[in-house]
N, C-alpha and C positions, 0 to 999 in steps of 0.2 A: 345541351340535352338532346339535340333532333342526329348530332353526328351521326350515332351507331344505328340511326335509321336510312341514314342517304344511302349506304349499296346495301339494303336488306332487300330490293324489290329489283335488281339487277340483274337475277339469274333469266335464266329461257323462260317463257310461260308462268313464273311467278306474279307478274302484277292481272294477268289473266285470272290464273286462278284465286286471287286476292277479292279483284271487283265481282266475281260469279259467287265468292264463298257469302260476301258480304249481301248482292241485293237479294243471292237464295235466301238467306236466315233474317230478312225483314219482315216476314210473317209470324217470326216468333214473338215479337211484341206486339203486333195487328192484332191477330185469330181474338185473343180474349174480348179486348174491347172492343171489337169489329163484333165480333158475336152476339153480345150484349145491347149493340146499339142500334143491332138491324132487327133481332128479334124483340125487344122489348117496344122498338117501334112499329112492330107491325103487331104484336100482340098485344101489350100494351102492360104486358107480364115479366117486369123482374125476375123474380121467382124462377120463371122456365128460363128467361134469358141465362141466370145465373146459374141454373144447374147443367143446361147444353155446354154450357161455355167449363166449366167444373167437368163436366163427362169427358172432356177434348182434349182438357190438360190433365187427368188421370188417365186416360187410354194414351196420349204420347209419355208420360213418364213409365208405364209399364213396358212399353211396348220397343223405346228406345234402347234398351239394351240387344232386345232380339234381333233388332233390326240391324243395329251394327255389329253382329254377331257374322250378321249375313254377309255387308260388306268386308268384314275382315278374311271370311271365307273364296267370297268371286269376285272382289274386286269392285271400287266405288263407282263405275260406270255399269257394272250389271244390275245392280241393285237401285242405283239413282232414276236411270231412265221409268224402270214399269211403276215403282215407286211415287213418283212425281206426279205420274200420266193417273193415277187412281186416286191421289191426293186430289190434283185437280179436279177431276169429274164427283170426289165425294162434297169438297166444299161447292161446286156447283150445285150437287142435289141438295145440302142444307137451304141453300140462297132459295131454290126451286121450293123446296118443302114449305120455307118461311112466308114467300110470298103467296102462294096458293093455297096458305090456309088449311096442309094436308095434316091428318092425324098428329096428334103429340107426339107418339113415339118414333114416327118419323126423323120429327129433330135431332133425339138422341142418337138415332140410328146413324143417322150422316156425322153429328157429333162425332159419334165411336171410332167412325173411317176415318175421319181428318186427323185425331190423334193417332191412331192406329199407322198410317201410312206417313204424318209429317217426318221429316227426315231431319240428323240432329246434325246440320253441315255444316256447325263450326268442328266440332269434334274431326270432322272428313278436312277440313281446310288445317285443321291442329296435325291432323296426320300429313297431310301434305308437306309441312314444313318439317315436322320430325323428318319425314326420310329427307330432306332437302338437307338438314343442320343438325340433325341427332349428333350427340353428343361434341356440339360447339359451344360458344358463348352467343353465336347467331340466335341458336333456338330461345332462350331467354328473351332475347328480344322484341324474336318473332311471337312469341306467347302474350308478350306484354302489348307489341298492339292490336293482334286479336282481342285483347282484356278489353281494351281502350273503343277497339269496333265495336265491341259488345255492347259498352256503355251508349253510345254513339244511336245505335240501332234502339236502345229500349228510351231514350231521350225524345226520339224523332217521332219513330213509328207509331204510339199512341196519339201524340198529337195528330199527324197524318190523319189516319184515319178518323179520329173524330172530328176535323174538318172536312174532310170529303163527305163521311155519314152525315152530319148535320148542315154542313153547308150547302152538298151537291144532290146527294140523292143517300139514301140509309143502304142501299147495297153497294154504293160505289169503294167506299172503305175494304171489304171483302173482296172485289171486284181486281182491285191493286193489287192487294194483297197475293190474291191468286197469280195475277202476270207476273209478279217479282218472282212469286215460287216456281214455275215455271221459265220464263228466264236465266234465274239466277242459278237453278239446279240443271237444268238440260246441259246449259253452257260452262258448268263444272266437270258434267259426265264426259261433254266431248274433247275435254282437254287429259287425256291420256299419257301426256310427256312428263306430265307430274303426279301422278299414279302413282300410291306409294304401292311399289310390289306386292302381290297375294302370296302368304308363305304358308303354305297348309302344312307343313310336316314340322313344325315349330311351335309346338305346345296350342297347338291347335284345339286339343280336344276338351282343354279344360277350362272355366268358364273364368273370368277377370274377377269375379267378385268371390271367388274361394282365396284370390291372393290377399293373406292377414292386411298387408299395406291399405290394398282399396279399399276392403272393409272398413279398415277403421276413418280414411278419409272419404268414405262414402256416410257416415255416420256424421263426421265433421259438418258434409256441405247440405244434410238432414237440416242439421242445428242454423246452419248459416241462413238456408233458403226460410228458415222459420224468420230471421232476421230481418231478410230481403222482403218477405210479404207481409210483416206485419208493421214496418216501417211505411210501407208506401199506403196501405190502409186507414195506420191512425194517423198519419199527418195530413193528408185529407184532411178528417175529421178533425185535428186540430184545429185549422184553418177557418173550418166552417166555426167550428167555437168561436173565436175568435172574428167574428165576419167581416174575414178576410177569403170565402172559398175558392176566388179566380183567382188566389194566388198560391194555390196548390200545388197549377203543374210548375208555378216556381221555384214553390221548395225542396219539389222532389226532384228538379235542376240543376237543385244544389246540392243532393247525394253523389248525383250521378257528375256532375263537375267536378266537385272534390276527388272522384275516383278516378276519373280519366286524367287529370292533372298526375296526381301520385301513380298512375300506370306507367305514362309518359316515361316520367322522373325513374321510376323504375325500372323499366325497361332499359334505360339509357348509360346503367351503372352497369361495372363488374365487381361482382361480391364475391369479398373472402367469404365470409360465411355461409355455412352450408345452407342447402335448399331446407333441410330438417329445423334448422335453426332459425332461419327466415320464417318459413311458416308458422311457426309457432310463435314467434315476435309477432307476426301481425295480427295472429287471434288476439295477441294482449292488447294490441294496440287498440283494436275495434272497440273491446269491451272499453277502457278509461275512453274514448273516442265519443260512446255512444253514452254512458254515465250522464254528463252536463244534460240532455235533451228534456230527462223528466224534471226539471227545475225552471226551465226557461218558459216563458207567460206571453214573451211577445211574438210576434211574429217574425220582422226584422232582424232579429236575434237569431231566432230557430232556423233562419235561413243558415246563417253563418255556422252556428252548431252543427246544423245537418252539412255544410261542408267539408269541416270539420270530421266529422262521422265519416262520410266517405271517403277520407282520405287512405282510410285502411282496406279498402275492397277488393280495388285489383292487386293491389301485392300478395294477397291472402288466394284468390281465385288463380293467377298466374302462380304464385310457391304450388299451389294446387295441381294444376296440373302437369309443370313441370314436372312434380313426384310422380303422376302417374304415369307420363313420360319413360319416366326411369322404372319405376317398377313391374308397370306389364312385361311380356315377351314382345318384340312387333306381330305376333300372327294375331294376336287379341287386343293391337291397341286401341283401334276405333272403338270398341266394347268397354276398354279401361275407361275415356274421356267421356263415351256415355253415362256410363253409372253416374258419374262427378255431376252431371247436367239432371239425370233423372233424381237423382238424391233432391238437389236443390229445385226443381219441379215440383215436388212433392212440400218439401219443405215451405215450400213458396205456400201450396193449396190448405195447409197446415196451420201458418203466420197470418194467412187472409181471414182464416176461421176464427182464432183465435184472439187476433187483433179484434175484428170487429165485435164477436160478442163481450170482449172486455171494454173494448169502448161505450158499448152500449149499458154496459153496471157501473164502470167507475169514473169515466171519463178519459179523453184523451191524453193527456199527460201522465196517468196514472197507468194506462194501458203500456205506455211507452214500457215500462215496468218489465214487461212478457219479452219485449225487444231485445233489454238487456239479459234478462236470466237465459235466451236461447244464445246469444252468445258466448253467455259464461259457460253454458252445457258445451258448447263448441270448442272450449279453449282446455275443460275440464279433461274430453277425452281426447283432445290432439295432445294435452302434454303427457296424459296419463299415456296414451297408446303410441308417442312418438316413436318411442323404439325400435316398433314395428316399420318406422318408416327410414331407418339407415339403410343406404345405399352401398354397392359395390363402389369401389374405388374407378375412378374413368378420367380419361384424358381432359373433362370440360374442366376452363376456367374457373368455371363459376362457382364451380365446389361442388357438394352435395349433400 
């Protein structure tokens, strides 16, 4: 399984742009619960905590497409630098507003900048290995442990930070978070040699989400991101049922275990079958995946179930954007692999609403319920609208 990853990291400046892509996008799983736990502890208010932290991830799902609009235009280093430098000074001013006790709307305001200006740099680190492997059996693999960093980062990085918040100081969580984004983005933008070129006269002018394809897999990863946040919501809340609640961030350990494992494994293979066909197998597979979780009572169990579950995530997320991959133009691709992120952003803010007020009427097992039916809405319009996503015929192994 690790073979077809030993010379994936061998090119010039690849393992560079790999460790900048990865500690840039470790604030994507910080910002929420970092927000929540610095404001709720100096206010003493949930409530505000949960709506600044809700403003931050609806101003970056809106806003992430424009933004990589912009880098597909001049280029990921003209746009990362001022981008970065304004992220930074805005979650500074949140941290400043929180602790000085400034007006409410304040928060939101800073809120707004931090979604508004975060940067989507795995989609920028997804373009970098496109032009590195486009149309190889490399890119597949490259996609797959992207899939697998991802997991990696949303595993770690909450925990982080609510140890640093609870344990060290309630702004030091945020505090990280900030240097990582700084760090991890500046030293992406100075690396140049893996720039995937700016092609302005290549279907430049027309926006990734009028192409029928992303559409409908932006509709897809709607459904999924409803899957992703309403999972991590009631199983919580299972747990505490159950009073077992310290062992929560274990069982959502073991979504995200299960997923990295089959990323792995996936990554590691060459398929005859097409990306269209793979795709669509793994929406099937999530759903009978996810089916067992509203029957199961123990905890113990639920662990292994939800690994279980996970094991269909990254093949579904990696067939995902491989499609987009192939479907944009390269002048709009950083914009193609946004959409795919802002879809499941939303979906995510969507899943977390949803989950919790049904856990709160029927319970958590019963809410599970909502989990399933947005997968099945997931699987209903990828197979319905798959057609839309047949590809030109091209030199990769891997199929299409």
């Amino acid at each position: 399984m690790v073979g077809p990853y030993r010379g994936l990291f061998n090119g010039p400046g690849v393992k560079g742009f790999v460790l900048a892509g990865f500690i840039g996008r470790m604030p994507m799983s910080m910002l929420g619960i970092g927000i929540v736990l610095l404001i709720s502890g100096l206010t003493e208010s949930y409530a505000t905590a949960g709506a600044v932290a809700a403003t931050t991830n609806v101003s970056f799902a809106v806003a992430a497409p424009l933004t990589a609009r912009l880098v597909d235009r001049f280029g990921q280093a003209r746009v990362i630098v001022p981008f970065s430098i304004v992220n930074g000074i805005s979650l500074a001013a949140l941290m400043l507003s929180a602790g000085f006790r400034l007006p409410e709307w304040t928060l939101y305001a800073a809120g707004l900048s931090v979604g508004a200006t975060s940067l989507s740099l795995g989609g920028m680190v997804r373009a970098r290995w496109s032009a590195l492997h486009g149309g190889s059996a490399k890119l597949h693999t490259a996609f797959a442990f992207e899939s697998v960093a991802d997991e990696m980062i949303f595993v770690a990085g909450p925990a982080l930070v609510t140890v640093l918040a609870t344990a060290v100081n309630p702004y030091m969580g945020l505090l990280v978070a900030l240097i990582c984004m700084l760090g991890g983005s500046l030293a992406l933008a100075a690396q140049r040699r893996t720039q995937p070129p700016v092609q302005p006269g290549e279907g430049g002018g027309g926006a990734a989400i009028l192409i029928p394809g992303i559409a409908l897999l932006s509709c897809v990863y709607l459904a999924l991101g409803a899957v992703f946040g309403s999972i991590d919501l009631i199983t919580v809340a299972f747990a505490e049922e159950h009073g077992v609640k310290g062992a929560s961030g274990f069982l959502l350990a073991a979504i995200a275990g299960g997923s990295m494992m089959s990323g792995l494994w996936f990554g590691s293979r060459h398929w005859r079958l097409s990306l269209r066909r793979r795709f669509v197998r793994a929406l099937g597979l999530l759903v009978v995946g996810l089916l067992p979780i509203m029957f199961i009572g123990d905890a113990r169990i639920m662990a292994f179930g939800l690994f279980l579950a996970g094991l269909s995530i990254s093949p579904t997320l990696i067939t995902g954007f491989s499609l987009t991959e192939r479907l944009v133009p390269p002048a709009v691709l950083t914009e193609g692999l946004a959409w795919i992120s802002t879809s499941i952003g939303f979906g995510v803010a969507i899943g977390a609403w949803a989950g919790g007020r049904l856990t709160e009427a029927f319970g958590a097992s019963n809410a599970y319920g909502f989990t399933l039916a947005a997968a099945a809405v997931a699987v209903v319009v990828g197979v319905g609208g798959s057609g839309l996503l047949r590809l030109p015929e091209a030199p990769s192994p891997a199929g299409n």
